[in-house]
TORNU-724044 format. One record per residue: y, x, z of N, C-alpha, C in turn; residue in one letter. Coordinates in pm, whole numbers. Each point is the difference from the previous one (the first is absolute). Last residue first. Layout:
Y;X;Z;Y;X;Z;Y;X;Z;a
...
***
This chain:
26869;31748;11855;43;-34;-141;-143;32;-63;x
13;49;496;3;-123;-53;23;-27;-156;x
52;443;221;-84;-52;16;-94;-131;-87;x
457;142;37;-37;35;-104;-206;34;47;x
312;-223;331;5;-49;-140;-43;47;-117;x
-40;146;476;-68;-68;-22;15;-90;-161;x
253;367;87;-139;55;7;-61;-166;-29;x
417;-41;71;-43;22;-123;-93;72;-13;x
72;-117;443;18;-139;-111;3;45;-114;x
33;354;326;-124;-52;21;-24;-153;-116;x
376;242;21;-57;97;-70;-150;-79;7;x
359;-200;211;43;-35;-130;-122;115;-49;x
37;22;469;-44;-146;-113;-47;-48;-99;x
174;416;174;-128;-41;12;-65;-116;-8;x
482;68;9;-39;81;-98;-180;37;11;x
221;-217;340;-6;-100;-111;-20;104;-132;x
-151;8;490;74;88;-60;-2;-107;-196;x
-129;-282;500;-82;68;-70;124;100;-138;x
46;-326;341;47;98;50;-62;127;-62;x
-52;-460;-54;97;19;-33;23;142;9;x
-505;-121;-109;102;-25;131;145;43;-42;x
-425;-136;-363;95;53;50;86;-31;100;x
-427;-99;-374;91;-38;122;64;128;65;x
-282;-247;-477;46;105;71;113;-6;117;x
-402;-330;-223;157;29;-18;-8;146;77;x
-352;-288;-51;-8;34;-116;142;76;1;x
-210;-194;378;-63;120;-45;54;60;-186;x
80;-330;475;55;22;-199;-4;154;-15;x
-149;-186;463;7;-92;-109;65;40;-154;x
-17;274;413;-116;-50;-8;-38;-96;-92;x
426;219;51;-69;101;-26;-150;-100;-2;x
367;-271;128;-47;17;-146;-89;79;-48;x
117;-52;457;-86;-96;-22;17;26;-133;x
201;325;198;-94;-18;22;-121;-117;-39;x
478;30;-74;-106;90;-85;-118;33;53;x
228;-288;274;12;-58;-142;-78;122;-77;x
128;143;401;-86;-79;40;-70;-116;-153;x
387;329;36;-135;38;-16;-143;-57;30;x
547;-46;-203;-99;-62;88;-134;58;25;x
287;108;-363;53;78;109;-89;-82;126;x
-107;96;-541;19;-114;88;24;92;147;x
-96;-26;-556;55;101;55;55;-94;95;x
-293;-87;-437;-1;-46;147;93;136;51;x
-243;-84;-514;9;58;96;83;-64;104;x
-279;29;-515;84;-110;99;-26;55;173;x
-41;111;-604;-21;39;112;107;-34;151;x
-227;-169;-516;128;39;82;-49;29;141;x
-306;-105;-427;87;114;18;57;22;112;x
-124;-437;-164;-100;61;29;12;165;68;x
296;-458;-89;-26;138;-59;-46;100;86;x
-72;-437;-21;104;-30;-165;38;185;5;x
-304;-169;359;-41;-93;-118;18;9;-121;x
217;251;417;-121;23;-85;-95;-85;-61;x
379;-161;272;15;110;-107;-88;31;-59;x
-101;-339;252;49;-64;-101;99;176;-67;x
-264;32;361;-73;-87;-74;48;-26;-138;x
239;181;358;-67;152;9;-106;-98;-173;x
283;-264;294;54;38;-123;-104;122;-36;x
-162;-249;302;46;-68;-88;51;98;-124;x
-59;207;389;-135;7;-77;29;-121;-113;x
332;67;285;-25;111;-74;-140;-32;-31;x
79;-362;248;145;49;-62;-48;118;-98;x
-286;-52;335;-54;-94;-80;135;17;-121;x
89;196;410;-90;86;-128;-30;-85;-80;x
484;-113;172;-165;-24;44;-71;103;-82;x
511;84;109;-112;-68;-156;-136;5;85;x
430;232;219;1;-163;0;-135;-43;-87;x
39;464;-10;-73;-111;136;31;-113;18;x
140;369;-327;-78;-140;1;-89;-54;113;x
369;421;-156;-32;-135;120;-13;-96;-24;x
-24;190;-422;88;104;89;40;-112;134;x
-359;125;-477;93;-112;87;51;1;117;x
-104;270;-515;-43;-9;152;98;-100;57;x
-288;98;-495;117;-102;73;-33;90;150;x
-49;159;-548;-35;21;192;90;-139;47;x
5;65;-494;-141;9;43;-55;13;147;x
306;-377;-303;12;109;88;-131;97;46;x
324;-370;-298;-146;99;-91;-26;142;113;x
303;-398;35;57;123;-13;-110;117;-86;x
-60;-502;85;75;8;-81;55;192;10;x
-330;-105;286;-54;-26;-104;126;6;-84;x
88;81;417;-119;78;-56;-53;-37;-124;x
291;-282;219;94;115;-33;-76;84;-25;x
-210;-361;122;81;-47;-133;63;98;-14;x
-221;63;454;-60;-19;-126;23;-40;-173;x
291;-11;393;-31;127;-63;-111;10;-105;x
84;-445;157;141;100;-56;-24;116;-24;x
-340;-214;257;27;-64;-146;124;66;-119;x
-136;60;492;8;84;-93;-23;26;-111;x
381;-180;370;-151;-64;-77;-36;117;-95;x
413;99;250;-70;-120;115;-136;-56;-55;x
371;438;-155;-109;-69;-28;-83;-80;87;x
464;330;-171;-69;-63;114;-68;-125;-8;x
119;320;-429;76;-77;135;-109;-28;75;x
-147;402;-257;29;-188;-39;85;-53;94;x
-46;491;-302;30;-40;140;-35;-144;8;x
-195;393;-350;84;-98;38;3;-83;101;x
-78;512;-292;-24;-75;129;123;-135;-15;x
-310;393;-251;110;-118;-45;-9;-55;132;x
-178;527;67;-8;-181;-13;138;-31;-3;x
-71;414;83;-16;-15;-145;-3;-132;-8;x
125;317;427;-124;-19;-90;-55;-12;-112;x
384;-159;205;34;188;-6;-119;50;-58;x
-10;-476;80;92;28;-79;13;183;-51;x
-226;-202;429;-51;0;-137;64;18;-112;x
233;79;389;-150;55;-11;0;9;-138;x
332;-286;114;-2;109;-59;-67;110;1;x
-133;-416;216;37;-11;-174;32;110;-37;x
-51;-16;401;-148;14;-20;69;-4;-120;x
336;-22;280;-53;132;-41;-166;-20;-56;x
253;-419;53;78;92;-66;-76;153;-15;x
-160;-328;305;-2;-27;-159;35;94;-98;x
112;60;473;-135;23;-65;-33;-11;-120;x
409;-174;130;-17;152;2;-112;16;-26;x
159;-440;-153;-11;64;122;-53;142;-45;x
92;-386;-291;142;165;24;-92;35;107;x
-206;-388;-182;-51;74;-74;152;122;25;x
-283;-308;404;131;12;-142;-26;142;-65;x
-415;-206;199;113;97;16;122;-26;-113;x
-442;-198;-3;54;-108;106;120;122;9;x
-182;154;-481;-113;-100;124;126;-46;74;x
-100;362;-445;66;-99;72;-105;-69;114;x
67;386;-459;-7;23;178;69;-129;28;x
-267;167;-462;72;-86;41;1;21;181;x
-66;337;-454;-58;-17;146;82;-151;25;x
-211;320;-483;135;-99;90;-54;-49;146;x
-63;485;-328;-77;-115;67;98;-74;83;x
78;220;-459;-6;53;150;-28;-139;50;x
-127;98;-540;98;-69;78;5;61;190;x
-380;91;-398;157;-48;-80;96;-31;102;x
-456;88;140;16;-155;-50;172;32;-70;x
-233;414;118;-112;-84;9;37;-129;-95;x
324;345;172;-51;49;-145;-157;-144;-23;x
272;-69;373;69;-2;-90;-112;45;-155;x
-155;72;415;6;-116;-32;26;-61;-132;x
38;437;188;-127;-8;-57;-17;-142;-77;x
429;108;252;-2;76;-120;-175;-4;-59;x
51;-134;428;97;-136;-91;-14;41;-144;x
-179;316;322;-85;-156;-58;47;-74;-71;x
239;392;205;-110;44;-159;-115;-139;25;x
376;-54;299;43;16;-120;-109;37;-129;x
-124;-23;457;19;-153;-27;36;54;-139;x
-12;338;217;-132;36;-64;-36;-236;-79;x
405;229;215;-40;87;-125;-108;-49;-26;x
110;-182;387;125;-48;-114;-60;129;-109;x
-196;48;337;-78;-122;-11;86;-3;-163;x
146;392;234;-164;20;-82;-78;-162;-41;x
447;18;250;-12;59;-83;-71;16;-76;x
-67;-162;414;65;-92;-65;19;54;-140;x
-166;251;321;-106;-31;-46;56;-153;-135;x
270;521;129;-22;-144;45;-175;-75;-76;x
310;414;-94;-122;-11;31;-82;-66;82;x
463;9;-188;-44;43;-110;-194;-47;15;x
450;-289;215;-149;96;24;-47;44;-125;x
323;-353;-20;57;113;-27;-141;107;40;x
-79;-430;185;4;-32;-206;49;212;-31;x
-87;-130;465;-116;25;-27;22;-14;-162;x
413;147;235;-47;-112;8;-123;19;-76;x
303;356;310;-36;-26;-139;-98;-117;-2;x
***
């Protein structure tokens, strides 16, 4: 039996307890919280794929970005989407200076969003954990239904 079907799974109790945030959210700002998921990963790969329908099962508007070499682009896909989570999905190609750029120019225009990192290199999340203090980080290998519960904690935080 797969940790989603587990009645008494820990995956289970995240995905219920992700769901009564989205549903807090919702009643908060009128709307479910939009997530933008992009970075250096095509946007079919498997991983990809099961974090989205994480969040999705969750409650998040979730939108996918193509595969992303600048993060000028995502950054334009956060703002025209009106996004409140961004996570960026193997950014180790991106200098920190890279994310702190954009980490600059989101929260200028929206103050709100909550900006996160999900990185399989560990030597890389290591060097961000010490530098961007403002984001939330995450190892790939990290239960994506704890993700998604830990990012709208941190979002309705932030509202």
């Amino acid at each position: 039996m797969s940790d989603k079907t587990n009645r008494n799974s820990p995956s289970r109790d995240y995905l219920q307890l992700g769901k009564a945030l989205s549903d807090q959210f919702f009643l908060l700002e009128g709307k479910r919280p939009r997530i933008l998921v992009g970075g250096t990963i095509d946007p079919l790969s498997r991983s990809k794929n099961k974090i989205c329908n994480s969040l999705a099962d969750m409650g998040y508007d979730v939108d996918l970005s193509p595969k992303v070499n600048i993060l000028k682009n995502l950054l334009n896909q956060c703002l025209e989407n009106d996004t409140d989570v961004v996570l960026i999905y193997g950014a180790d190609c991106f200098s920190v200076q890279e994310l702190l750029d954009f980490q600059d120019k989101i929260l200028s225009d929206q103050p709100h969003i909550v900006m996160s990192l999900l990185e399989q290199n560990s030597e890389y999340y290591s060097n961000c954990e010490e530098k961007l203090d403002q984001w939330i980080l995450f190892k790939s290998e990290d239960n994506p239904y704890v993700i998604g519960y830990n990012l709208l904690n941190q979002l309705l935080l932030s509202s």
